[in-house]
MARBA-687848 format. One record per atom (N, C-alpha, C, O): residue in one letter; y, z, x. Coordinates in steps of 0.05 Angstrom, whole numbers, plus 5000, padded with zeros to 4 digits. Layout:
// residues N
AYZX;...
//
This chain:
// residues 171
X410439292057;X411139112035;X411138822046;X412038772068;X410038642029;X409438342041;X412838252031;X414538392020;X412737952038;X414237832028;X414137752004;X416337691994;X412337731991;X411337631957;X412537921947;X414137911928;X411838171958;X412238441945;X415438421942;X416538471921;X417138301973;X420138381968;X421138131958;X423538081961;X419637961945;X421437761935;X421837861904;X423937821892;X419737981892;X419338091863;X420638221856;X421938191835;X420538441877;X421838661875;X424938701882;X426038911881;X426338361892;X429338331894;X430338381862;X429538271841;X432638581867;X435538601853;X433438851828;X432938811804;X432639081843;X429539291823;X429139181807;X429539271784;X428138921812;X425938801786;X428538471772;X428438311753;X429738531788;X431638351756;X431638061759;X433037911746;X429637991783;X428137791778;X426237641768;X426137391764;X424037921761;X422437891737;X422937821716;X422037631703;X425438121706;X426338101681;X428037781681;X427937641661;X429337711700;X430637431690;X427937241680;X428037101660;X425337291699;X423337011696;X422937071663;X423536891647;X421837371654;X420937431633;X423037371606;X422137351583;X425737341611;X427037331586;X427537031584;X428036911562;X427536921605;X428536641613;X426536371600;X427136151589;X423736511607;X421436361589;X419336531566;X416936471563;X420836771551;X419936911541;X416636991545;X415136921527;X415937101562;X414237281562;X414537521571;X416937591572;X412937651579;X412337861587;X413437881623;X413537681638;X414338181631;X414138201655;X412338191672;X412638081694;X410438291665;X407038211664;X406038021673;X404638001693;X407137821649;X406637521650;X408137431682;X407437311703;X410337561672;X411937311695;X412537451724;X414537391736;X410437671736;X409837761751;X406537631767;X405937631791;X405337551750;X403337471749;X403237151758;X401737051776;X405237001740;X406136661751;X407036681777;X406036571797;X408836841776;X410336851808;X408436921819;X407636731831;X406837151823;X405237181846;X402936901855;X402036861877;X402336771832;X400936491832;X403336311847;X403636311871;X404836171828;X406435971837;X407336051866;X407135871882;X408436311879;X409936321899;X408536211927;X409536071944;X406436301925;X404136281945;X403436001945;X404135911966;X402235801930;X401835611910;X404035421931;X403435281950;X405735471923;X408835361936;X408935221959;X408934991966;X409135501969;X409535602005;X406535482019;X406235432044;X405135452006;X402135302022;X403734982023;X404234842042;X404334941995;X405334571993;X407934512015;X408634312027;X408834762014;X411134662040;X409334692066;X409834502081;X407834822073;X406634932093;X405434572097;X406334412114;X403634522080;X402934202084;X405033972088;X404333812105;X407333932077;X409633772091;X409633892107;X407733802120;X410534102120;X411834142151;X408834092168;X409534162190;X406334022169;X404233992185;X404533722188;X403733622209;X405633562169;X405333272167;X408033082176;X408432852180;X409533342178;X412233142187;X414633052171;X417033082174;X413032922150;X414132722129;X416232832117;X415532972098;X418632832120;X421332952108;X422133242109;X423633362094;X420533352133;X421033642143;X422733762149;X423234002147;X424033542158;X427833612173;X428033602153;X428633842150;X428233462122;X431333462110;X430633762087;X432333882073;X427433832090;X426934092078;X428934282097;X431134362090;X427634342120;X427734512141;X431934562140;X433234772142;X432834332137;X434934352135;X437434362113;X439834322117;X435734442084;X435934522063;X436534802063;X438634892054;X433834982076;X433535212073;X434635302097;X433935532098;X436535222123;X437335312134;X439735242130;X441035262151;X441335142108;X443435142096;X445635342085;X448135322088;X444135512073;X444635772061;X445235712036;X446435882022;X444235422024;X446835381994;X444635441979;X444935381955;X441835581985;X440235641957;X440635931969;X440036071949;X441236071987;X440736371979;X443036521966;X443636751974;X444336391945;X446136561924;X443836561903;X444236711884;X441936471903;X439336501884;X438036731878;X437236831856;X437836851912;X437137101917;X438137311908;X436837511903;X440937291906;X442137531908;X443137581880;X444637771877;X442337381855;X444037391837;X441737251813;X441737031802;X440137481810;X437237361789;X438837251764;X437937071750;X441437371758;X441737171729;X442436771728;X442436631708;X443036661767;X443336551767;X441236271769;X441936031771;X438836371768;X435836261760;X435936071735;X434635871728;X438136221722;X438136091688;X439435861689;X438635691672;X441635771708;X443335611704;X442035331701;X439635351698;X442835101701;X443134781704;X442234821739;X440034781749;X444034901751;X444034861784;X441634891792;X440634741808;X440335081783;X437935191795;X435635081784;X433835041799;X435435031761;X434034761750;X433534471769;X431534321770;X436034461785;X437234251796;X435434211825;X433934041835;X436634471833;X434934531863;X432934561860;X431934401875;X430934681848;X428134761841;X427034341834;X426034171849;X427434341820;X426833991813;X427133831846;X425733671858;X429133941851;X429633681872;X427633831905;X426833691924;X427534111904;X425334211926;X422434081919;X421133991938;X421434061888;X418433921884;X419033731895;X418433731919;X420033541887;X420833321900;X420433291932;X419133111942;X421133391940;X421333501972;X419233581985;X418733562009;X417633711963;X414533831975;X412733581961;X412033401976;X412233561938;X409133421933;X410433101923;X408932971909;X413232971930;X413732731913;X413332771889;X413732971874;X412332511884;X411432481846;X409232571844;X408232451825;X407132791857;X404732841860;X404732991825;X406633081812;X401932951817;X401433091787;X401233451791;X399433601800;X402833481784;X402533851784;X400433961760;X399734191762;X399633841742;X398233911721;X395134161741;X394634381730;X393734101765;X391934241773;X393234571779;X392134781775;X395634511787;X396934721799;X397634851766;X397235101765;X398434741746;X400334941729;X398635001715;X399035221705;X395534861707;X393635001692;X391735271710;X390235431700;X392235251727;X391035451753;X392635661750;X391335881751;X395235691745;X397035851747;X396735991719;X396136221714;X397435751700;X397035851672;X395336031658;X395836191639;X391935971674;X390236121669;X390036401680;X389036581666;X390936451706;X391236641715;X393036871707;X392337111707;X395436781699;X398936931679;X397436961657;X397037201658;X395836841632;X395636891609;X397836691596;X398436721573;X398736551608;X400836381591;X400236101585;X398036001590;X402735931570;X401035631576;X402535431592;X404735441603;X400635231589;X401835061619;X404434981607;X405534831624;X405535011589;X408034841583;X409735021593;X411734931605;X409235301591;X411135531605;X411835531638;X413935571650;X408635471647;X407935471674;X409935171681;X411735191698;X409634931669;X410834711682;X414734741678;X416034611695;X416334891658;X417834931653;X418035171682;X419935131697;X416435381687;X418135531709;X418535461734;X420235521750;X415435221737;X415435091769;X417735071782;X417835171805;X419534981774;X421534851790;X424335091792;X426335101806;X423135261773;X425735561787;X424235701801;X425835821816;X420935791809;X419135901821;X420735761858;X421335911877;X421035441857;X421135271873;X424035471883;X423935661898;X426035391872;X429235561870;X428635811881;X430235901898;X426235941874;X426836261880;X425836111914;X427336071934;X423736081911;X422335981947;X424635961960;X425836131973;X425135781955;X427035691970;X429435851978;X429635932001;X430835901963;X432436211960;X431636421983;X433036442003;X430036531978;X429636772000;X427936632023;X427436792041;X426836402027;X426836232062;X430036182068;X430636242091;X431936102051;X434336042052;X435436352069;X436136352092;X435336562051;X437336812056;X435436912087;X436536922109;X433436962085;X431336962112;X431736852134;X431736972155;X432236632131;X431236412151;X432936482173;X435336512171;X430936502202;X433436502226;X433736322241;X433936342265;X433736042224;X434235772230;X432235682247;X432735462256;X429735812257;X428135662269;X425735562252;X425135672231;X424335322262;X422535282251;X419435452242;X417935452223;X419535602268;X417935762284;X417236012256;X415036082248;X420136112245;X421036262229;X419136252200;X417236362188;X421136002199;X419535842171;X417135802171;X416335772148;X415335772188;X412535692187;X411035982186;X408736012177;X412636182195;X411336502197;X411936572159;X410536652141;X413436522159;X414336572133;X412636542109;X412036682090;X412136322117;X411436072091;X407736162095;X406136132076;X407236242118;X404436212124;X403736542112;X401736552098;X405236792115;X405037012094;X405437022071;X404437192057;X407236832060;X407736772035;X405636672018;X405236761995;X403836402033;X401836262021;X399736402016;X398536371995;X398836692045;X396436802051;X396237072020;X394337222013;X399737012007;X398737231984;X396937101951;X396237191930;X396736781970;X395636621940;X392836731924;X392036961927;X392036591912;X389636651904;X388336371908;X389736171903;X385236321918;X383836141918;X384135901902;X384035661910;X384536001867;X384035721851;X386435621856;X386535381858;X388935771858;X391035571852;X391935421883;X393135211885;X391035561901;X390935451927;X389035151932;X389534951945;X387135221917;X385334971920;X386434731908;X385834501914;X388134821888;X388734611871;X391334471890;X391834231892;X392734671901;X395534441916;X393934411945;X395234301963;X391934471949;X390434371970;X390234101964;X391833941975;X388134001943;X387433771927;X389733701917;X389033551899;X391533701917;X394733501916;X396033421938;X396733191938;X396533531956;X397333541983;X395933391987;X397033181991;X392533361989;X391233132004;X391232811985;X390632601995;X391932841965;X393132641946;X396132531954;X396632291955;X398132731960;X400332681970;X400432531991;X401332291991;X399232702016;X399832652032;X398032542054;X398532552078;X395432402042;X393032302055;X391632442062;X389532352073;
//
């Protein structure tokens, strides 16, 4: 089982079912985003931590432990908080970079639309973060193994697309 498989498959499924009731679609659907967005993600962090640029205050986010109650508790995805952290991790990975390549990439792939896809980005971000959080054995070393199986479960288009942001981002 990869890490994309046991992040899905945290709390038998009732992370799905949170994504799926949370932005009404399908489990389907929101099996399908996540397997896009998660990978998607974990490449855009994978590019800050190559570049340096605000790595520590990532690196020391997720070696915090204050996002992995995320993990362990899918109804808490729904809240304000997690809205909160998910917003403020993009932030952390692409700046003010335009996500529109990434959420129509995603969108087309789920069957959903980008307004759904730009509404989950930032709890997709929450979940990431979350289980690098509950994971993490505080090394860097860790996180880059992590993040680098995480990314390798992407798919090409949506990879290409935070490829082509990242080099917008980050030169």
């Amino acid at each position: 089982m990869t890490i994309l498989d046991s992040i899905l498959s945290a709390g038998n499924g009732g992370l799905v079912k949170q994504l799926a009731g949370q932005f009404g679609i399908t489990p389907a659907q929101a099996t399908s985003a996540a397997t896009a967005l998660l990978p998607a993600l974990a490449a855009g962090v994978q590019e800050k931590l190559a570049t340096g640029g605000g790595a520590t205050a990532f690196s020391d986010l997720i070696n915090s432990g204050s996002l992995s109650k995320f993990a362990t508790d899918p109804a808490s995805l729904g809240t304000p908080e997690a809205l909160d952290q998910g917003k403020s991790l993009l932030n952390q990975i692409f700046g003010n970079g335009d996500l529109s390549g990434m959420t129509s990439a995603v969108a087309e792939k789920a069957g959903i639309s980008t307004s759904v896809v730009s509404r989950m980005l930032p709890i997709a971000a929450t979940i990431l973060g979350a289980f690098l959080s509950r994971s993490a054995a505080g090394s860097q070393d860790d996180l880059t193994k992590q993040l680098g199986e995480i990314a390798g479960a992407g798919h090409s288009g949506v990879l290409s697309a935070v490829k082509g942001l990242a080099a917008k981002v980050f030169g």
